[in-house]
N, C-alpha and C positions, 0 to 999 in steps of 0.2 A: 502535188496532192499527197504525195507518199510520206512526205516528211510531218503534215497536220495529221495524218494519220497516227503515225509514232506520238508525236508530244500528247495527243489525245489518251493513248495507251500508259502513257507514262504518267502521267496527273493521273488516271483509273488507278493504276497501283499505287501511287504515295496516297491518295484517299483512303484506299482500303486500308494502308500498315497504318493512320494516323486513327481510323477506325478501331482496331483492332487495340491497339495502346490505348482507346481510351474504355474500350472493353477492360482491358486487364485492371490499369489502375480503378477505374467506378467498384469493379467484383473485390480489390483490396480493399477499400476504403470502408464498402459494406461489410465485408468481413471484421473489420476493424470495430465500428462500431455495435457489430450483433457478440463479438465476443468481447466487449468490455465491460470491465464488472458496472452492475448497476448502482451500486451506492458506494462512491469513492467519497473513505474520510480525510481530512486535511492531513494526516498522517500516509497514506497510500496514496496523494498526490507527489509528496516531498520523498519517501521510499520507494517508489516503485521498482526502480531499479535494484535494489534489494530485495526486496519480496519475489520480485520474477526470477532472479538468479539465487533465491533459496540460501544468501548473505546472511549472516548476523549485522545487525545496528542495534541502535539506542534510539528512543525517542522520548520527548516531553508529550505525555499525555494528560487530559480532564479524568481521572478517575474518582470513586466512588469509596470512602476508607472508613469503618467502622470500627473503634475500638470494643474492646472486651466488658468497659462498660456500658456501650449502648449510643456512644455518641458516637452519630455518624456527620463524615466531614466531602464535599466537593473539594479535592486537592491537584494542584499539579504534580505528577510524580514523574520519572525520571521511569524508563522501561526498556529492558532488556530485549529482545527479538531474538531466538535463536531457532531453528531449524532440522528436523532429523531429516534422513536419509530419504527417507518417504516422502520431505517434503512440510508433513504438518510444523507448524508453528507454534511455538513455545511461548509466555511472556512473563517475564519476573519483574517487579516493584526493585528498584533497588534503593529508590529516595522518593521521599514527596517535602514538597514546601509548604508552609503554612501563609495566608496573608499575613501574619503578625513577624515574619520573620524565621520565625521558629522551622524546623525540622526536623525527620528522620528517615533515619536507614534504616534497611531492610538486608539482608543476603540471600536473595536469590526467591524470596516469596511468590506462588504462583499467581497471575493473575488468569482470572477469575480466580479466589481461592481467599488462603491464609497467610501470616506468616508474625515474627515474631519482631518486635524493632530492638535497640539497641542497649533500651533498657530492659527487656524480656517482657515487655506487653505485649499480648496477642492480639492481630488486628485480620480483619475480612476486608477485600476488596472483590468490583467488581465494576464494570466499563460502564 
């Protein structure tokens, strides 16, 4: 009778510790998703890993590119990412591509912002 005793004790504690493990992982899992950002763009799926370690990359962006005379264009451009100390994030235009083939450079122009291309036309973007 002593020994159905013990194996009964023994199943009580591996229940409890398998109880316990599924305590811990559910509380991660929820945690996980109450702190994850709520509108992930197709860019901070493929960055993440940079963005969380506060990295520089590059990426191809949809931006918004207005020249100085008024014509504005849907372009894919070419985006800098860098990072201060603090943490905030920086983003520079450094190319965009035209459907017709065509493009330009930029050095270092803010996005959101301005900046000038390669033949000295000033242009505005914005996301």
């Amino acid at each position: 009778m002593k020994e159905c005793q013990n194996s009964k004790r023994g199943e009580g504690e591996i229940a409890g510790i398998i109880f316990i493990a599924l305590l811990i992982w559910g509380g991660s899992y929820l945690y996980k998703c109450l702190t994850a950002p709520k509108n992930i763009t197709e860019t901070d799926k493929i960055y993440t890993k940079q963005r969380f370690n506060k990295e520089p990359y590059t990426s191809s962006e949809t931006i918004q590119a207005c020249s100085e005379s008024g014509s504005c264009y849907s372009v894919v451009a070419t985006i800098d990412h860098s990072f201060d100390k603090d943490g905030t994030e920086h983003k520079y235009v450094e190319r965009f591509d035209f459907d017709n083939g065509g493009y330009l450079t930029f050095s270092g122009a803010t996005l959101p912002g301005s900046g000038t291309d390669q033949e000295g036309r000033d242009w505005s973007f914005s996301e």
